[in-house]
N, C-alpha and C positions, 0 to 999 in steps of 0.2 A: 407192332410185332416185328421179330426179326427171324430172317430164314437166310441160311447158311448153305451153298451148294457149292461141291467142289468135284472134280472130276481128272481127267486123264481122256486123252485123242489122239489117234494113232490114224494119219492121213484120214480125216475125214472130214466128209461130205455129207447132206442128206441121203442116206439109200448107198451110201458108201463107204468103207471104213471102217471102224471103232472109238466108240466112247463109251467111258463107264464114268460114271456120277455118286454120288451119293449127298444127301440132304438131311438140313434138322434144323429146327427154330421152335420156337415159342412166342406168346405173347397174349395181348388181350384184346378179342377182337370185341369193341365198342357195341356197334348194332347188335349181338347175341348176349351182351353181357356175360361172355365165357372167358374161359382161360383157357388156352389149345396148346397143343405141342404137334409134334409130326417131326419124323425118321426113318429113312428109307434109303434104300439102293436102286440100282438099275444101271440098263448100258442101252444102245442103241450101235449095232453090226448090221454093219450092211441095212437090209431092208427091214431088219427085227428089232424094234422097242417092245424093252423089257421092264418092269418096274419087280425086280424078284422080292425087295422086302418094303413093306409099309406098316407104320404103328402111327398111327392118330387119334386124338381123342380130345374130348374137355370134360372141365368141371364138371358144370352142366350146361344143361341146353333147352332151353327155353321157348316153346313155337307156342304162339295163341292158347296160353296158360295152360300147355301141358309141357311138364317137363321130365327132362330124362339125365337122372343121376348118373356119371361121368361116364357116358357113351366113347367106346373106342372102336376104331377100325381096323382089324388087319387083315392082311393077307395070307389066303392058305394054301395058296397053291400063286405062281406069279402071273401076274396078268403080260400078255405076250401082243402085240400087237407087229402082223402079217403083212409089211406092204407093198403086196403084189398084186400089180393090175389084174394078171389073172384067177386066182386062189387068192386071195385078198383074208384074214382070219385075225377075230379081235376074240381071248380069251382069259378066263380064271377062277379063280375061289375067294371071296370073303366072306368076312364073320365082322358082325356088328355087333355088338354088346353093349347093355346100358344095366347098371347094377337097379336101378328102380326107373319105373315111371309114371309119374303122379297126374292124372288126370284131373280137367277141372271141376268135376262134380263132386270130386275126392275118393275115386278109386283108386286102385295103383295094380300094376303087376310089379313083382320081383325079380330080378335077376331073369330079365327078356335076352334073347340073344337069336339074331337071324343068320345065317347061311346060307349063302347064294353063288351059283354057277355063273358066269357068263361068258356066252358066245355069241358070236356074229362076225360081220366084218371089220369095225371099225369100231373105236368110241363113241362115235356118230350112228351109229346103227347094230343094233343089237338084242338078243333077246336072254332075259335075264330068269332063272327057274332055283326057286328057295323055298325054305321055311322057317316058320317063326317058332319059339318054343318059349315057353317062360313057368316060374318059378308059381306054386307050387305042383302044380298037374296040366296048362295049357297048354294045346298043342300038340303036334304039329298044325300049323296053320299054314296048309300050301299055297306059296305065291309065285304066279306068272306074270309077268311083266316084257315087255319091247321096247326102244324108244328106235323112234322114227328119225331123230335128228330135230322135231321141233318137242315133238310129246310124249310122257310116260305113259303106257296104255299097260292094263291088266287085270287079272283077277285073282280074288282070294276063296280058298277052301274049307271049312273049318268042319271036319270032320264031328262025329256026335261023338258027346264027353258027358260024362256025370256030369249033372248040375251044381252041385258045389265044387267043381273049378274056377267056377267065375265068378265067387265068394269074393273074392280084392278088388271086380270091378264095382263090386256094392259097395257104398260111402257107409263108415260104421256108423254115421248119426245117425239112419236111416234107421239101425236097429234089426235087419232085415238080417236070419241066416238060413243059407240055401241047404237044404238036407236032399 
């Protein structure tokens, strides 16, 4: 794969200064069997890293025979990261979207897409508050999350929904339709 970073620095230092950046590559990363991209801006003033634009995505993506048709990531808001000993603040908004996701039993959802806040202080520490929605009637499915710095901890909510929402996680051999 090749990624491309270019930027501008105006006297600076870590926690000093200005730099602004901007990045984009492509290529194929092996182990996922994917095709990715990624595009994005950001600067770093003074004490404040900023990543204001991100678009990433691939083909697909493949995890222990579930796969998810051409997942991308962007940002909806910039992620800002605070670095002050005192008031120390890591924030923002994405959206993850995958136009399908095929399960190994042979379900699928449609057109899934999460949205997620996050705050804390750092990259390293933080708690993350979203929901899941997907295509045709699923959802919201609310998710809490934290990482600690070693592990992702949280929980999910799935409010009650008609039973035939969950019609695509039924495998159609099955023959089974949820009314």
């Amino acid at each position: 794969y090749r990624v491309h970073f270019a930027g501008r620095s105006t006297d600076f230092l870590p926690d000093q200064g200005n730099w602004q950046w901007r990045y984009w590559g492509e290529g194929n990363l092996l182990p996922l069997k994917a095709r990715w991209d990624i595009a994005g801006t950001g600067s770093w003033v003074d004490n404040m890293v900023s990543f204001e634009t991100l678009n990433t995505g691939f083909d697909v993506l493949t995890y222990q025979h579930t796969s998810m048709l051409a997942p991308r990531l962007t940002l909806l808001t910039p992620f800002r990261w605070l670095r002050d000993d005192k008031n120390p603040l890591f924030e923002g908004k994405l959206k993850l979207t995958s136009q399908r996701i095929d399960f190994p039993a042979g379900g699928s959802l449609d057109r899934a897409d999460f949205i997620a806040s996050v705050k804390g202080q750092s990259p390293f520490r933080f708690n993350m508050k979203g929901e899941l929605n997907a295509k045709p009637n699923i959802g919201p499915i609310t998710i809490n999350t934290r990482w600690d710095g070693e592990r992702l901890r949280g929980q999910m909510r799935w409010p009650a929904q008609p039973i035939n929402a969950f019609q695509s996680l039924l495998p159609e051999k099955l023959g089974i339709t949820l009314d």
